[in-house]
C-alpha positions as semicolon CSV with decimal commas, in nm:
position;residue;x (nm);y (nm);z (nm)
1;X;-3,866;-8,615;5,676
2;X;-3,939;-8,238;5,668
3;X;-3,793;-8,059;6,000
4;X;-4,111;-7,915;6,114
5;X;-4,269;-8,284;6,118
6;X;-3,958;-8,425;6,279
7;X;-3,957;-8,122;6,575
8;X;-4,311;-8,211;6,653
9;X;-4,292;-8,560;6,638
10;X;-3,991;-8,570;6,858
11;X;-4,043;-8,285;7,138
12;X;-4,242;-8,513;7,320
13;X;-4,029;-8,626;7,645
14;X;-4,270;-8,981;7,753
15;X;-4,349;-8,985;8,125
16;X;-4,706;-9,093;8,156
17;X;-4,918;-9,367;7,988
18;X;-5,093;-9,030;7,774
19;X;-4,962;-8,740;7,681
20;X;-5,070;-8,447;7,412
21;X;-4,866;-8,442;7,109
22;X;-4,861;-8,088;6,934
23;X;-4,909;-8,126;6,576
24;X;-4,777;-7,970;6,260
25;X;-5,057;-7,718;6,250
26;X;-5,092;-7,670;6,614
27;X;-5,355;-7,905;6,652
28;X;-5,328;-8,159;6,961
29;X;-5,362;-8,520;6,913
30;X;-5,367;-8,802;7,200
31;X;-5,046;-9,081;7,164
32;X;-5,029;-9,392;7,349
33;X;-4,715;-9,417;7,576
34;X;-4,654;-9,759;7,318
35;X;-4,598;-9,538;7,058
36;X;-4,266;-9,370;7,268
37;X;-4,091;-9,661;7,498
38;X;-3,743;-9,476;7,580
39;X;-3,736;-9,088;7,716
40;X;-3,587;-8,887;7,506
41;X;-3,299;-8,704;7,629
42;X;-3,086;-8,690;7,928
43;X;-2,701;-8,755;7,969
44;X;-2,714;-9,008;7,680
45;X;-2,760;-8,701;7,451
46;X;-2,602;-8,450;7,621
47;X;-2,244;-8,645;7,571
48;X;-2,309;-8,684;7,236
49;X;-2,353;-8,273;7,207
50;X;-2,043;-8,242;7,478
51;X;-1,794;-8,474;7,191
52;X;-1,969;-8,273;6,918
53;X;-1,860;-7,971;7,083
54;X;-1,504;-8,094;7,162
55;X;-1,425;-8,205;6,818
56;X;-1,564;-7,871;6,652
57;X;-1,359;-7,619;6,884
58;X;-1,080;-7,895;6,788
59;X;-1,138;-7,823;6,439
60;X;-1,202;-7,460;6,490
61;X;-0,899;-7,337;6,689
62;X;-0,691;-7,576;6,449
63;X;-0,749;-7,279;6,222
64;X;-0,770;-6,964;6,499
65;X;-0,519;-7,069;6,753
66;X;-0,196;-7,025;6,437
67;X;-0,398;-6,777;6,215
68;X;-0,197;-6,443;6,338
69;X;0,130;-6,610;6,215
70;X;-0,056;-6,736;5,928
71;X;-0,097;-6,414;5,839
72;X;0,251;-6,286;5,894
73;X;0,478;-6,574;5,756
74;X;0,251;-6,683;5,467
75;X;0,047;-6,354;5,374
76;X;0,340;-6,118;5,463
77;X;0,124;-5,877;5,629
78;X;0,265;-5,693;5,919
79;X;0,192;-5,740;6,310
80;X;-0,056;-5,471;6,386
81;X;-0,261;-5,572;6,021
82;X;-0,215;-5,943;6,136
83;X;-0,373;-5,872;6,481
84;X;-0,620;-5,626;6,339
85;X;-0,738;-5,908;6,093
86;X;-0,758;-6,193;6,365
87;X;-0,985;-5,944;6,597
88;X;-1,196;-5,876;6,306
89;X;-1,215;-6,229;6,209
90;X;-1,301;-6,360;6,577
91;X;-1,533;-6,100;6,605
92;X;-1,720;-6,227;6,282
93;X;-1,721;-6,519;6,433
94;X;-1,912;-6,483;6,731
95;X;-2,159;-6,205;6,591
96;X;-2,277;-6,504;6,335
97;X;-2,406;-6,658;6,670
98;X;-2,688;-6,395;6,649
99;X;-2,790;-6,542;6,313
100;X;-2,798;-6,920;6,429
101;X;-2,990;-6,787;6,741
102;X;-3,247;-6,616;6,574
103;X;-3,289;-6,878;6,349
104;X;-3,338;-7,162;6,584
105;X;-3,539;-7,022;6,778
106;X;-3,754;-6,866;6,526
107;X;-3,756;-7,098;6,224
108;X;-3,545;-7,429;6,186
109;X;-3,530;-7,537;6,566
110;X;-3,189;-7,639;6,741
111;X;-3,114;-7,964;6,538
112;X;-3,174;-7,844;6,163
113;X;-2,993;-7,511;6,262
114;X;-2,682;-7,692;6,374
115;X;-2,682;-7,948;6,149
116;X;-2,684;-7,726;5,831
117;X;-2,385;-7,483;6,041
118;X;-2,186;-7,724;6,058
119;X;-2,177;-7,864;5,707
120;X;-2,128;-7,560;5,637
121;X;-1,859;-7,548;5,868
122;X;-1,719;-7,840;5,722
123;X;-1,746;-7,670;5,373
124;X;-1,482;-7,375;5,466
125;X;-1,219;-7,615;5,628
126;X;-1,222;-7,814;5,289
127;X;-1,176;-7,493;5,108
128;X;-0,888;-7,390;5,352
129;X;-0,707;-7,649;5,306
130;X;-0,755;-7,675;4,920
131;X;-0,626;-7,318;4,905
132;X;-0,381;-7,347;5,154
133;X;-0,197;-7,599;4,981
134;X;-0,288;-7,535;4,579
135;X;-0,201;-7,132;4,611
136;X;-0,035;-7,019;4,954
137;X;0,183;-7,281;5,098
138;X;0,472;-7,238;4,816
139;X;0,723;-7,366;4,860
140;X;0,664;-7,622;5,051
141;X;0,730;-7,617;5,423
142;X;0,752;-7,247;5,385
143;X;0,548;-7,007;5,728
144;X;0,819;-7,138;5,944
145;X;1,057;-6,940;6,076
146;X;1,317;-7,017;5,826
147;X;1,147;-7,081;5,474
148;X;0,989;-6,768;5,352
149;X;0,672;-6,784;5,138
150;X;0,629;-6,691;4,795
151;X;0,435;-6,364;4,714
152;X;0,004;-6,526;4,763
153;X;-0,176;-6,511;4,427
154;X;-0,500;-6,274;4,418
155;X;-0,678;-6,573;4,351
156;X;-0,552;-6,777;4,636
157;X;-0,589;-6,473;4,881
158;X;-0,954;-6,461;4,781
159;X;-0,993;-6,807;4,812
160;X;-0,787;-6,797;5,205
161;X;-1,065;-6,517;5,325
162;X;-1,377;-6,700;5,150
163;X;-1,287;-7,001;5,322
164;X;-1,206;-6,829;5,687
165;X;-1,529;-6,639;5,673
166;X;-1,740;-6,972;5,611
167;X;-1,549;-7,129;5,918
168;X;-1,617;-6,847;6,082
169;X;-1,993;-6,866;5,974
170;X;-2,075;-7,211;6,026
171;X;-1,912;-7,240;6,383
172;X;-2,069;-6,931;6,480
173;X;-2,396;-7,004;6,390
174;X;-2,377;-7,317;6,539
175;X;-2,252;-7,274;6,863
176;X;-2,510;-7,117;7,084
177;X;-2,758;-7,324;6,924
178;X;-2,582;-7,632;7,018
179;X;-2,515;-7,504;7,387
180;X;-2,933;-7,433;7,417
181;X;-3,015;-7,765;7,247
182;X;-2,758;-7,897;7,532
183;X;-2,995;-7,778;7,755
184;X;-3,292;-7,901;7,608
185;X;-3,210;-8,263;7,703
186;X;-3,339;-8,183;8,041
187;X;-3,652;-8,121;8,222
188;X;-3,670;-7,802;8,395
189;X;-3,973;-7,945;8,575
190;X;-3,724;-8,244;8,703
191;X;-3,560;-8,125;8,983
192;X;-3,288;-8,341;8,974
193;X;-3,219;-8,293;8,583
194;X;-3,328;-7,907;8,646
195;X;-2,943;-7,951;8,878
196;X;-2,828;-8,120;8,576
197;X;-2,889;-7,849;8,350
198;X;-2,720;-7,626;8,526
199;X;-2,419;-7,864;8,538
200;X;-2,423;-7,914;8,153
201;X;-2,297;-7,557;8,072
202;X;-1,983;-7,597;8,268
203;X;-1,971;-7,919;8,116
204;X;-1,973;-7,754;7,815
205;X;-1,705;-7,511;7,803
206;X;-1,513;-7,823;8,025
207;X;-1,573;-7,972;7,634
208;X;-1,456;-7,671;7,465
209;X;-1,124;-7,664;7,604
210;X;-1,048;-8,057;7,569
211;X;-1,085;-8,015;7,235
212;X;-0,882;-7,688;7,233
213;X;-0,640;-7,870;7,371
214;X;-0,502;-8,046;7,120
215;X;-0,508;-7,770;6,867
216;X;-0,299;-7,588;7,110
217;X;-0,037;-7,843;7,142
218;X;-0,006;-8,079;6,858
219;X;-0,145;-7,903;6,588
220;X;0,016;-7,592;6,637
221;X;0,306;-7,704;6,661
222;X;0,357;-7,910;6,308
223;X;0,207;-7,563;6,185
224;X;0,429;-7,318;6,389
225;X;0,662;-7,612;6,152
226;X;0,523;-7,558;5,846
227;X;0,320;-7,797;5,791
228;X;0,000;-7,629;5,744
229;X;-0,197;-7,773;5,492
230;X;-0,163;-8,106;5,708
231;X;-0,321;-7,923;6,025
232;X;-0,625;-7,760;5,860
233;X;-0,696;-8,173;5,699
234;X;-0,656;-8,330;6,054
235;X;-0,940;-7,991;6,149
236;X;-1,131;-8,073;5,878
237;X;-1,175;-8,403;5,969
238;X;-1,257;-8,366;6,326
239;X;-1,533;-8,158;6,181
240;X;-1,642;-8,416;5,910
241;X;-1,656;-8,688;6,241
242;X;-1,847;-8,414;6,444
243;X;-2,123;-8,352;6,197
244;X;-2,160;-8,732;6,139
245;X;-2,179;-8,802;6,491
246;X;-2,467;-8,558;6,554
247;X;-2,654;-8,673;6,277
248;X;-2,661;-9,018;6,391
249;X;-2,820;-8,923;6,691
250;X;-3,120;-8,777;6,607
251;X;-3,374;-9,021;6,708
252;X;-3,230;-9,013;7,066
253;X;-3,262;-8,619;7,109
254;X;-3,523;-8,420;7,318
255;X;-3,646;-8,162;7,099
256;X;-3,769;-7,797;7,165
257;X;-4,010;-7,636;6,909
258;X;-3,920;-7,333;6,772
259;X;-4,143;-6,989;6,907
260;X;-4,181;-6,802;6,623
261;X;-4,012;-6,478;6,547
262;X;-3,882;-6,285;6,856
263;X;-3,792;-6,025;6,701
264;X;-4,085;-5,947;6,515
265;X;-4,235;-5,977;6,921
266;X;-4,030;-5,731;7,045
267;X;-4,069;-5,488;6,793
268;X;-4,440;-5,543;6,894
269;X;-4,417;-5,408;7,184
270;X;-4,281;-5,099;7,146
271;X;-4,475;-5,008;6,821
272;X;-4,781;-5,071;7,017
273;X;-4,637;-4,825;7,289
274;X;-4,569;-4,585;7,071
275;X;-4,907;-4,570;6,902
276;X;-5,044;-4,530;7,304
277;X;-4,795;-4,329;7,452
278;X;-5,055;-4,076;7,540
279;X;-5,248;-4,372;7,712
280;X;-5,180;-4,416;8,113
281;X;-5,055;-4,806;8,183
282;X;-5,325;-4,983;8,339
283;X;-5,280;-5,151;8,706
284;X;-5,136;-5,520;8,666
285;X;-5,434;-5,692;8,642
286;X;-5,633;-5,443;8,433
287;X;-5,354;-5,548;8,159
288;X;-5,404;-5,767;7,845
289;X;-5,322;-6,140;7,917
290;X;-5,474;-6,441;7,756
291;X;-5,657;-6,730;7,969
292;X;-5,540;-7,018;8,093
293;X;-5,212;-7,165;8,217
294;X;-4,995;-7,104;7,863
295;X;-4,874;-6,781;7,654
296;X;-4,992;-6,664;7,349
297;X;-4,649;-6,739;7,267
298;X;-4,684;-7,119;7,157
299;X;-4,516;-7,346;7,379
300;X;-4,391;-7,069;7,627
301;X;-4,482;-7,027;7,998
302;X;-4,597;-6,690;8,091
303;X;-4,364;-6,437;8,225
304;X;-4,526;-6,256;8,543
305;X;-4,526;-5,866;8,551
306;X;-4,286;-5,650;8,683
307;X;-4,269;-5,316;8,776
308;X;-3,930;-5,210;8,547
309;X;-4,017;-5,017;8,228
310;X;-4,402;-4,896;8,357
311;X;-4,419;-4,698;8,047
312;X;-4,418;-5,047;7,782
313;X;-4,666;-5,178;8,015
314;X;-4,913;-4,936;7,771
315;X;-4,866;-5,182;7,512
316;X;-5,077;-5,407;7,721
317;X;-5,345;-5,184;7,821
318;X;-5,669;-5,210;7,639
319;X;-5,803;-4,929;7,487
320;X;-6,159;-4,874;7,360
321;X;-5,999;-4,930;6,969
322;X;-5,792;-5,284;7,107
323;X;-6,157;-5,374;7,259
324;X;-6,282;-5,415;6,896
325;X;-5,959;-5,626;6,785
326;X;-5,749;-5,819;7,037
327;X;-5,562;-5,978;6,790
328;X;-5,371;-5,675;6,649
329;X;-5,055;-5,761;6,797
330;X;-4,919;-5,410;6,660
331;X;-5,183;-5,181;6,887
332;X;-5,201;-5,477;7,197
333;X;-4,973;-5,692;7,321
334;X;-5,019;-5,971;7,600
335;X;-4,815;-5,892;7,958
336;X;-4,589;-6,237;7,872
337;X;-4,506;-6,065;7,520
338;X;-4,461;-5,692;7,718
339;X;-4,240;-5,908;7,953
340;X;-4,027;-6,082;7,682
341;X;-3,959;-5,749;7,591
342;X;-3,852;-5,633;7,924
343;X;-3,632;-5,918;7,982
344;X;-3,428;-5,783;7,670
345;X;-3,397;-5,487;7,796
346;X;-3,272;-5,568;8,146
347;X;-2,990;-5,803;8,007
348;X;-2,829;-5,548;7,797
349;X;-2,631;-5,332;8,033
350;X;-2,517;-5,672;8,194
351;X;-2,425;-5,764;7,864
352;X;-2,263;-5,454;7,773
353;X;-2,022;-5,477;8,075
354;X;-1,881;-5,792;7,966
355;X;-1,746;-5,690;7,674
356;X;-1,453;-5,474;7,774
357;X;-1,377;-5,849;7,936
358;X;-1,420;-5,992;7,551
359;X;-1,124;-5,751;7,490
360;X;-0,895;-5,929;7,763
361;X;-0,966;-6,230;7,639
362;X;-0,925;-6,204;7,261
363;X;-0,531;-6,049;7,317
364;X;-0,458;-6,472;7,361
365;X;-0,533;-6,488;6,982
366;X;-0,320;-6,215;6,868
367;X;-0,068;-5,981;7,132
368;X;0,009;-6,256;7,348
369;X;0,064;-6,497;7,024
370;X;0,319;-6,193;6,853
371;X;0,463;-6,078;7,251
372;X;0,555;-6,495;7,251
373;X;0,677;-6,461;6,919
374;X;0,988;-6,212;7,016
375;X;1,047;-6,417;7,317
376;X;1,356;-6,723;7,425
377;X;1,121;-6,957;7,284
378;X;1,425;-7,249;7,297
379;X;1,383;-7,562;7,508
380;X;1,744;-7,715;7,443
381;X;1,684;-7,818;7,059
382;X;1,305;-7,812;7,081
383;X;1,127;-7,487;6,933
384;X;0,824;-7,392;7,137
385;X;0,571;-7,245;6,911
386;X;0,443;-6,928;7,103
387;X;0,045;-6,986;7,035
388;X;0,132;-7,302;7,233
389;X;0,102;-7,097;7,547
390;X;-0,244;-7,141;7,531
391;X;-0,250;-7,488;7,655
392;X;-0,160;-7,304;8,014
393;X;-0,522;-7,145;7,915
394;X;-0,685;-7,497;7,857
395;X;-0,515;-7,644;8,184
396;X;-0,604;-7,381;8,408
397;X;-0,981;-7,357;8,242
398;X;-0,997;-7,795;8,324
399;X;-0,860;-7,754;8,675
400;X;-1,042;-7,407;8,805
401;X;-1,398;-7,618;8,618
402;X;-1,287;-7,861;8,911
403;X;-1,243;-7,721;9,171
404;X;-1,475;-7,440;9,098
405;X;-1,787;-7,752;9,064
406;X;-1,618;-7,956;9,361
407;X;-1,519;-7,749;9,619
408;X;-1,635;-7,356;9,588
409;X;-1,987;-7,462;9,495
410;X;-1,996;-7,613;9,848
411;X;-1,823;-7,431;9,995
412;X;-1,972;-7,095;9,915
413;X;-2,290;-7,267;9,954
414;X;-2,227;-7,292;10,275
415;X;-2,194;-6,944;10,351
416;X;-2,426;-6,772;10,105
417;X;-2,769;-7,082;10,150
418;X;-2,729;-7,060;9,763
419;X;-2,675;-7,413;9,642
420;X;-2,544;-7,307;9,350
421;X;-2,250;-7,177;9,516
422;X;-2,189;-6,794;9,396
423;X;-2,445;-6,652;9,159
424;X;-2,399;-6,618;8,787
425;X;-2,377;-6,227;8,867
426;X;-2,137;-6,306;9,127
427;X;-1,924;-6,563;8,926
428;X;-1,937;-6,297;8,624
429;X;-1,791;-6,019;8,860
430;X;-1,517;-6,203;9,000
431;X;-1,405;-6,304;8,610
432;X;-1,387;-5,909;8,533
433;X;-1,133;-5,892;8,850
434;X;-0,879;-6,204;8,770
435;X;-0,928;-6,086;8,380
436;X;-0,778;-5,718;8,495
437;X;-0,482;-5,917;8,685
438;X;-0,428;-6,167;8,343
439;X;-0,383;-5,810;8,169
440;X;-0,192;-5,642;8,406
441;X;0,037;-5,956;8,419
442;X;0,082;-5,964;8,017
443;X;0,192;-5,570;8,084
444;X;0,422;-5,683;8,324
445;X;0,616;-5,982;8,122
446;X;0,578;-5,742;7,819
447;X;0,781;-5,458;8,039
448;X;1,036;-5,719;8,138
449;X;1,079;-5,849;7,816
450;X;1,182;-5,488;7,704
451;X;1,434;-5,474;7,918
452;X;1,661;-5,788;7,784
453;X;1,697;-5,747;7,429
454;X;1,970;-5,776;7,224
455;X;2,017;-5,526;6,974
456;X;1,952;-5,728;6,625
457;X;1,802;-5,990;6,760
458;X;1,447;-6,032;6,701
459;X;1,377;-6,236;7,006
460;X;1,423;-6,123;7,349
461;X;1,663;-6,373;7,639
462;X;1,367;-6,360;7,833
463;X;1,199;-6,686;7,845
464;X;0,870;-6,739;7,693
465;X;0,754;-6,900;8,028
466;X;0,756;-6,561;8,206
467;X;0,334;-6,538;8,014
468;X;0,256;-6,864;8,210
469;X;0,080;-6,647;8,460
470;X;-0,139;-6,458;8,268
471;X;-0,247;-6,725;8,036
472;X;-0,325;-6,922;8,366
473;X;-0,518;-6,615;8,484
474;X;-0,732;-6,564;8,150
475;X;-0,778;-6,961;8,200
476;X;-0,911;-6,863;8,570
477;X;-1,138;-6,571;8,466
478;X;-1,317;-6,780;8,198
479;X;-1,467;-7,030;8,385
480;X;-1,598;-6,757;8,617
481;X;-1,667;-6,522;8,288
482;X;-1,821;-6,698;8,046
483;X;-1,960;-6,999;8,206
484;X;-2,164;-6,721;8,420
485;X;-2,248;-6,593;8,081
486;X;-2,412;-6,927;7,965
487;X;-2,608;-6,980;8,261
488;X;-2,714;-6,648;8,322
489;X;-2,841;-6,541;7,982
490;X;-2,959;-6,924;7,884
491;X;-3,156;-6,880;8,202
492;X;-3,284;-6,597;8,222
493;X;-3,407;-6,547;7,875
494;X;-3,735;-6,656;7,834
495;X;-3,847;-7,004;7,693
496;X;-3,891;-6,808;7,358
497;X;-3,520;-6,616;7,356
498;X;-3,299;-6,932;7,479
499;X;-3,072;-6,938;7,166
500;X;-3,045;-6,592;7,198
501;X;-2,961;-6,582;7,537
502;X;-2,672;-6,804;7,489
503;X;-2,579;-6,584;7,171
504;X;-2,502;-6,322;7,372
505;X;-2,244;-6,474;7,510
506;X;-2,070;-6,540;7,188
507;X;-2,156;-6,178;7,071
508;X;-1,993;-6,027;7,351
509;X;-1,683;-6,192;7,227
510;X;-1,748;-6,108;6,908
511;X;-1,784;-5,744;7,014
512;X;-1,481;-5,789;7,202
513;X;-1,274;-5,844;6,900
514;X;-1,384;-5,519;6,720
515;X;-1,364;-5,329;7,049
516;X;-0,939;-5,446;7,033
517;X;-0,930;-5,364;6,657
518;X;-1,037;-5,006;6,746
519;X;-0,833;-4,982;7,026
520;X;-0,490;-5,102;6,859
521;X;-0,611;-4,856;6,552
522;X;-0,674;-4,550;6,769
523;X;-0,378;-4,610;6,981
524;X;-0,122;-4,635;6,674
525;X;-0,309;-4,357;6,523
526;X;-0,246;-4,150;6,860
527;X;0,120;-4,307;6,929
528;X;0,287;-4,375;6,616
529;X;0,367;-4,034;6,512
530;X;0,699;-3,873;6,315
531;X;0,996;-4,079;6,387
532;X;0,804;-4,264;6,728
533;X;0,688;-4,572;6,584
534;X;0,421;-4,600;6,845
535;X;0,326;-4,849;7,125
536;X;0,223;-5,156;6,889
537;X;0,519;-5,127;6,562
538;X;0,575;-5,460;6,340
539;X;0,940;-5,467;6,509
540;X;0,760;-5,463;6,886
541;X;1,164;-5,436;7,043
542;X;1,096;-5,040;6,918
543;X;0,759;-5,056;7,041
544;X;0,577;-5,031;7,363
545;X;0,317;-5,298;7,370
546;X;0,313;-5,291;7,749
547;X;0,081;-4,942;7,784
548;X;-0,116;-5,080;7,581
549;X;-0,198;-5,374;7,801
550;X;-0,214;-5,127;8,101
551;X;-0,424;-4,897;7,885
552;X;-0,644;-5,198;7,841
553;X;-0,614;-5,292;8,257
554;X;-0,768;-4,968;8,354
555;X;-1,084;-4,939;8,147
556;X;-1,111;-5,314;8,277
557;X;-1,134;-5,109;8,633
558;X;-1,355;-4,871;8,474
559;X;-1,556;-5,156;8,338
560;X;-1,603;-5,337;8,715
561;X;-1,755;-5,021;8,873
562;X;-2,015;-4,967;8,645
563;X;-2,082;-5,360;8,626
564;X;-2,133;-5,330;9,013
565;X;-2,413;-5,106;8,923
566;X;-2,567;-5,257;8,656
567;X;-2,575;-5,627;8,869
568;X;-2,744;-5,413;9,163
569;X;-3,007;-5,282;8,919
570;X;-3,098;-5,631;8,768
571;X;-3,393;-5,844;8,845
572;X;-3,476;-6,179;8,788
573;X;-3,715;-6,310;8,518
574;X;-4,053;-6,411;8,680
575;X;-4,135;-6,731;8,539
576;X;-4,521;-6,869;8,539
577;X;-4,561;-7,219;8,719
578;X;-4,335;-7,153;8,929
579;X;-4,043;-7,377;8,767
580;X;-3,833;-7,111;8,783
581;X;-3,737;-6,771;8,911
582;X;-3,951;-6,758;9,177
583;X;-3,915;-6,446;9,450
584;X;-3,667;-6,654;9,637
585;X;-3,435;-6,675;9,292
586;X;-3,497;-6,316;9,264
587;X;-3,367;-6,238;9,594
588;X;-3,025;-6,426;9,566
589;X;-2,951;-6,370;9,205
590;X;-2,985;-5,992;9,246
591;X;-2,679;-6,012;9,582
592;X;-2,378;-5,889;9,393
């Protein structure tokens, strides 16, 4: 069955004896309620998404989680490259998100666009592990500690970063699309699975770090062992059950047809306010807006005007040329489409502010994994691998998701009339002030750890348990960080923009990443001059890693203020129907 045919038949959600079925072609045809006896959607479907998204983070971080000391003890490159490549590789990652968006909710819909992401997904774990034990793991048992590697073939190097890179593209294409077809499987008319909705992102990234979880412990350690070909198989297979899994739910699904290109839209709308930028914006309702309760925007609601951005409302004035042609989207555009555009523009500088947060957060995959590294890693006889740190992460994200959902909603709900508890603004603020303490706690350890070495010893006396707290913190910030991120960008963005609402999420990480890379690049560049082997050297007892987490700490500060400002500034979507963000929404959402 061709996608298109299976989005239309299946977007209907049955609640009355009649309903209008949208065609193929846009035409609408009357179905019987016989021919649809279950509802599609709900909780059924939304678990199966939830274990879909457990077992692919499984499989993914089976691969992230090790990959800096992949890099060091099998392709002998040297701490500051290794951490370099990781940032630049997690930062791929996430900016792929922006391709599954825009193609889901331009083109292929949420199902086809995660279903073909994750074979190919699947497709780059096979290859990994193919080329991971045929050309790189030699000899055998060698990227431990003790058993150095053999000098990587070209052709196995080339092989290792082809394979990373389609990892990285198929679970970052798939992920915000799977987080927004989450989402689908409720009714935002439904109150009570409106509530629901809500619930299902934190849900979500509850999901994320179960599967995480063990990655962080079991996995990493037989590959902190060696045994590395064996943990990219076991991730490979979690993604081979995760794909099949999906697939065999796709008669249960709600489904969401795809909008047609936003960005085409967008570009719309300023085109046509360029080509009338001599033209005064008409009053609000002397602009452009089709009849009748929908969009010219298939399938979206329409987005009331605000009064942000006066100047694009020229794209929706009517001139005495757009009189002759109101279908030249490039000379007049409808207020929803003017409105679309709008919304873009007002989630940027929120967006923007998150990302010196991304930066925080993606030192767990590299500084934090090398500062455990030259640590008293010993537990009697028992090696503790230092990227299993992060299961303090995981724990602290699974207990702050409950008690954050069980008692601050509440609680806070109490005291602010919001039911929601704090605002996604507000939730997204305080994540920016426990992320500063996780840094300023990694620049403490770090500064401690300085202080008992042993001179030719690689590894510091200080225990490896001393990063407990900031690994709990980071775990802390993220369920206020990027939980707020889901909800606030999934829900504000209109109905045509919902992948790429949650994209920018993922993108912010992805930004993150590079934001590090430059940072660690600019900062050796600046500090690793002469003799002085700067803050971030391969041999970090010569180095001073801990400025550069309290270089990192203050433009973190830096970062809050102008936040504050730029969640002040923002206003809520205005939704038509009145499903959502009505004045009252507008009102709390804006309280910082």
């Amino acid at each position: 069955m061709e996608p298109g045919i299976c989005n239309s038949v299946n977007s209907v959600n049955v609640e009355a004896t009649e309903k209008k079925v949208t065609g193929g072609n846009g035409s609408y045809t009357e179905q019987s309620d016989t021919s649809y006896k279950k509802i599609k959607g709900g909780w059924k479907t939304a678990i199966i998404l939830l274990a879909n998204q457990a077992l692919a983070t499984l499989a993914f971080f089976g691969v992230g989680v090790n990959l800096v000391l992949f890099l060091t003890r099998v392709l002998r490159q040297d701490s500051a490259e290794a951490a370099n490549n990781v940032s630049k590789w997690t930062g791929t990652v996430y900016i792929f998100s922006l391709i599954g968006a825009f193609l889901s909710d331009s083109y292929w819909g949420r199902y086809l666009t995660c279903a073909i992401f994750q074979f190919i997904f699947v497709v780059g774990l096979g290859m990994l592990s193919l080329s991971s034990w045929r050309f790189l793991i030699k000899p055998v048992g060698c990227g431990n500690e003790e058993t150095t590697c053999l000098e990587p073939s070209s052709v196995g190097v080339g092989i290792f970063y082809l394979s990373i890179y389609l990892v990285a593209f198929g679970y970052g294409g798939h992920q915000p699309t799977l987080a927004t077809f989450g989402a689908d499987q409720f009714d935002e008319k439904n109150e009570k699975q409106k509530n629901a909705r809500e619930a299902f992102f934190s849900y979500f990234y509850f999901a994320l770090n179960v599967g995480s979880l063990f990655s962080n412990t079991i996995l990493v350690y037989y590959e902190d062992s060696g045994m590395w070909t064996m943990g990219f198989l076991v991730s490979l297979a979690s993604a081979v059950i995760a794909l099949v899994s999906y697939l065999a739910g796709y008669r249960k699904y709600r489904y969401v047809k795809g909008y047609g290109n936003p960005v085409i839209r967008v570009v719309q709308v300023f085109v046509a306010t360029v080509r009338k930028w001599k033209v005064g914006p008409a009053k609000e309702l002397q602009l452009y807006e089709v009849d009748g309760p929908e969009s010219a925007i298939k399938g979206s609601r329409k987005i009331h005007h605000s009064n942000d951005f006066r100047f694009m409302d020229k794209a929706a004035t009517i001139t005495e040329k757009d009189a002759v042609n109101l279908k030249n989207h490039w000379r007049l555009c409808t207020v929803t489409q003017v409105e679309e555009a709008k919304c873009v523009l007002r989630m940027l500088p929120v967006w923007l502010c998150t990302i010196i947060y991304s930066v925080v957060f993606t030192q767990m995959a590299s500084l934090f994994v090398e500062q455990g590294d030259v640590m008293n890693n010993k537990i009697g006889n028992f090696h503790l691998p230092a990227a299993s740190m992060s299961v303090f992460d995981i724990c602290s994200v699974l207990l702050c998701t409950g008690i954050y959902r069980q008692i601050l909603v509440p609680l806070a709900g109490r005291f602010s009339g919001n039911p929601r508890g704090l605002t996604e603004l507000q939730r997204m603020g305080v994540g920016l002030i426990i992320g500063m303490l996780a840094i300023l706690a990694a620049g403490a350890t770090e500064f401690e750890r300085l202080k008992h070495i042993t001179p030719g010893e690689k590894a510091s006396s200080l225990s490896i348990f001393w990063q407990i707290p900031q690994y709990v913190l980071v775990g802390a910030s993220e369920v206020f960080m990027y939980v707020g991120q889901l909800e606030f960008f999934n829900g504000q963005a209109p109905d045509g923009i919902k992948s790429f609402g949650s994209s920018l999420c993922m993108a912010s990480i992805s930004l993150g990443n590079y934001v590090s890379s430059l940072l660690v690049y600019m900062v050796m560049g600046i500090t690793a001059r002469g003799e002085n082997p700067g803050w971030i050297p391969n041999n970090l007892n010569v180095g001073h890693m801990d400025r550069f987490f309290f270089l990192v700490a203050v433009l973190t500060a830096l970062d809050f203020v102008l936040y504050l400002l730029c969640a002040r500034w923002y206003k809520s979507i205005n939704l038509g129907d009145g499903d959502m963000g009505s004045q009252e929404d507008e009102e709390v959402i804006s309280k910082v």
